[in-house]
Each structure stands twice: as C-alpha cells, then as structure tokens.
Backbone as CSV, one residue per row, in Angstrom:
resi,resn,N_x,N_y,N_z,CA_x,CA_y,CA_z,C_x,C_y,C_z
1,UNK,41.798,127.748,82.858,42.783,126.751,83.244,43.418,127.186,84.553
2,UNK,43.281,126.383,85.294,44.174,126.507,86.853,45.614,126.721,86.580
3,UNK,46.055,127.486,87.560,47.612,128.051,87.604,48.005,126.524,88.371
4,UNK,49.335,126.025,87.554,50.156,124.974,88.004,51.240,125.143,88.588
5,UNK,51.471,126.240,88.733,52.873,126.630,89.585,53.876,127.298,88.839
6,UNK,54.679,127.719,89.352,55.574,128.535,88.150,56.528,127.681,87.731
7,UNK,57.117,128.074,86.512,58.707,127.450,86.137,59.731,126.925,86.788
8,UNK,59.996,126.456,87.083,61.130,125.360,87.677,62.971,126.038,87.634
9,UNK,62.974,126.613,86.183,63.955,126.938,85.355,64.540,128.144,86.578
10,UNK,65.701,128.541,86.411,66.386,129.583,87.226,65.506,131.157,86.602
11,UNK,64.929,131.548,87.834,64.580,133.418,87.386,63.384,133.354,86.137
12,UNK,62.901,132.097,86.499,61.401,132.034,85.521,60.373,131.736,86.561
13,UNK,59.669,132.873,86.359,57.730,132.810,86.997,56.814,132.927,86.185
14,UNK,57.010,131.886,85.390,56.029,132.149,83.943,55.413,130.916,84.644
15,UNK,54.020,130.465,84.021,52.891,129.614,83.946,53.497,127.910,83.653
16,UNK,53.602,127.185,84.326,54.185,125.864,83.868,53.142,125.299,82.641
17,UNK,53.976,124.612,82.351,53.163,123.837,80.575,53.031,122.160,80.668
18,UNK,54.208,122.153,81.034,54.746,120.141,81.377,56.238,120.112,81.748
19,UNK,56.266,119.225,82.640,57.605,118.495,82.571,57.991,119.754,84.365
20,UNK,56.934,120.818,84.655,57.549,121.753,85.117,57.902,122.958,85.083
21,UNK,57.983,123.041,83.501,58.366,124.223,82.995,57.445,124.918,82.211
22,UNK,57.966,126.053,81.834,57.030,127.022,80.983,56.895,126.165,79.560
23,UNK,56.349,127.459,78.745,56.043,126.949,77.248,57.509,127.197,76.150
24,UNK,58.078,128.062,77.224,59.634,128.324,76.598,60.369,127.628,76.951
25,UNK,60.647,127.228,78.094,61.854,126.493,78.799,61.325,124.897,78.572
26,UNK,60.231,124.566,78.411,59.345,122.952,77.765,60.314,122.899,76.417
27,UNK,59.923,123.702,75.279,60.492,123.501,74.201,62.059,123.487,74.575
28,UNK,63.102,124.172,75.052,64.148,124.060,74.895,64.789,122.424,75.689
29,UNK,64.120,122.307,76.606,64.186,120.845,77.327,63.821,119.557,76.192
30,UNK,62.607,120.315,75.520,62.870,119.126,74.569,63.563,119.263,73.333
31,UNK,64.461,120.054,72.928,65.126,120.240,72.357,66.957,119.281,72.805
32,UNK,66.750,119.147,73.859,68.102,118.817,74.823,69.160,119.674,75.526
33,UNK,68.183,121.141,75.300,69.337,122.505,75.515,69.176,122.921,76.869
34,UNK,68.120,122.358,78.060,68.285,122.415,79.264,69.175,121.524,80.149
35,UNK,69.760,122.422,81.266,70.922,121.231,81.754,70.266,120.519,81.860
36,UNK,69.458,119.795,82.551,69.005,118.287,82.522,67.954,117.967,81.920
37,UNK,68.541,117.603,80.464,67.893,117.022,79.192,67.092,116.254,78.979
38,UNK,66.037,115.491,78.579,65.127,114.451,78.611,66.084,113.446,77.854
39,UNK,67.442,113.331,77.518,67.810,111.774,76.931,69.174,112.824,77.191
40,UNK,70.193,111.598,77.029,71.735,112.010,77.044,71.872,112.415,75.337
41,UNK,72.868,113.013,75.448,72.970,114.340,74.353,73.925,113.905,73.704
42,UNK,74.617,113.973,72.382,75.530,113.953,71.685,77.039,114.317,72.083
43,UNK,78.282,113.869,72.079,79.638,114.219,73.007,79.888,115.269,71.754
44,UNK,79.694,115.688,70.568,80.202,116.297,69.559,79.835,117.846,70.003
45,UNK,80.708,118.807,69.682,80.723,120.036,70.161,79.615,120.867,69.415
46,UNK,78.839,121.472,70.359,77.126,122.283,70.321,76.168,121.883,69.625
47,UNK,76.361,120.338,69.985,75.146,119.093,69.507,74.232,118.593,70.727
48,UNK,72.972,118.763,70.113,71.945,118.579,70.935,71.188,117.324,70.609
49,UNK,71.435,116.777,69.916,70.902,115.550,69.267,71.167,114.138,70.194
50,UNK,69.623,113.265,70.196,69.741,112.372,71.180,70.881,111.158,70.719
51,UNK,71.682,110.581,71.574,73.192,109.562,71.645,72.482,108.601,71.042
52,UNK,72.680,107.584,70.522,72.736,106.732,69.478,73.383,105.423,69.832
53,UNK,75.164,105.947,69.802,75.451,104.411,70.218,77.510,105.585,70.451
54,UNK,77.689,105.095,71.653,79.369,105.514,71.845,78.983,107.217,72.078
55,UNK,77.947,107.624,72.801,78.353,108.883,73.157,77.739,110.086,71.897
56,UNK,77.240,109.108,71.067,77.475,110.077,69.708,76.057,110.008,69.036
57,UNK,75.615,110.944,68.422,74.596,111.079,67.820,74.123,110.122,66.092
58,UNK,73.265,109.884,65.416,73.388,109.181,64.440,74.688,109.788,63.358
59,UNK,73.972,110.885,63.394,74.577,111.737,62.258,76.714,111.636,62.000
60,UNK,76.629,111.962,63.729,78.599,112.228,64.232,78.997,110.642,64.307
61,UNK,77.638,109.874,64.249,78.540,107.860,64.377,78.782,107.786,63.057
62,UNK,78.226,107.894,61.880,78.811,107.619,60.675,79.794,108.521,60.365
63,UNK,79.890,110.038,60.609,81.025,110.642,60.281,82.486,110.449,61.010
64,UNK,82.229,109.942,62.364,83.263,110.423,62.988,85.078,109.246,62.221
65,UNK,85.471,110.178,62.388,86.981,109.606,62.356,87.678,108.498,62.465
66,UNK,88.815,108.165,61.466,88.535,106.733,61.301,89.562,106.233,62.662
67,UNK,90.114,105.260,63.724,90.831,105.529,64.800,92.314,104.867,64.522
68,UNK,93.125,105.541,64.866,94.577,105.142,64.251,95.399,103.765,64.267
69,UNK,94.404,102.977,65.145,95.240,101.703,65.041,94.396,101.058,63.856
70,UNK,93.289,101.209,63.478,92.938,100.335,62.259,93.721,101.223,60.749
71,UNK,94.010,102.036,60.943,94.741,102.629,59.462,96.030,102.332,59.576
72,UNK,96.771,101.908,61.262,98.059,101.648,60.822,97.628,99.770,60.524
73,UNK,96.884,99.347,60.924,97.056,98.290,60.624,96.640,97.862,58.640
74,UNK,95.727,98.571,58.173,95.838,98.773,57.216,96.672,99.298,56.391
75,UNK,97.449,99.786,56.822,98.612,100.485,55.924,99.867,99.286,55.794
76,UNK,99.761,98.831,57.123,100.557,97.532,57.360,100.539,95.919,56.137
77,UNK,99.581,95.916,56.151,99.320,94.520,55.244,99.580,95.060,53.612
C-alpha cells in the first residue's frame, strides 16, 4: 500500500487511514473527540454524542430539566 501522507493531527507522523488521519486519531474523530468533529456534539458536559435537536444529544433531550416557567405555570392553575 502507498504511503498517503502523514497525520494531519498536531505531533502525529503516523500513516494516514481516512479523513487525513491515522488509524488512532480516525477512530477518535469518529468518535467526536477531535476538535473538529464529523457532526456537532452534545452541549452536556464530556458528551460526545451526535446533537439531536436544541444542542443536545438523544439521551440529555429526554432527561434534561424541566424549565421554570412551565412548573410555575403549573403550580399556578
């Protein structure tokens, strides 16, 4: 196999794989853990999971918090 150039990544001269990068720095990119991620990332703190809908991943949209004007308005009636 022909040499494709080296890693892209900062202080990597390893063998590129795809995308640019090595076979290490490939997986972490597709993971979402390289700064510039293949999809926008989850706003929830050391979530790597691809956004969904509002910033947020599937998982953090059904959990997240309920927002204070609908509980005061519920508390209200």
């Amino acid at each position: 196999m022909a040499n494709k150039g080296s890693c892209k990544a900062d202080s990597c001269d390893r063998e590129v794989v795809g995308k640019g990068y090595c076979r290490r720095h490939y997986k972490l990119w597709q993971q979402g853990k390289m700064p510039k991620a293949r999809y926008k990332t989850c706003s929830a703190e050391n979530c790597h999971k691809k956004q969904v809908q509002k910033g947020r991943c599937a998982e953090h949209q059904k959990n997240k918090p309920a927002a204070p004007a609908a509980e005061a308005s519920a508390s209200a009636g």
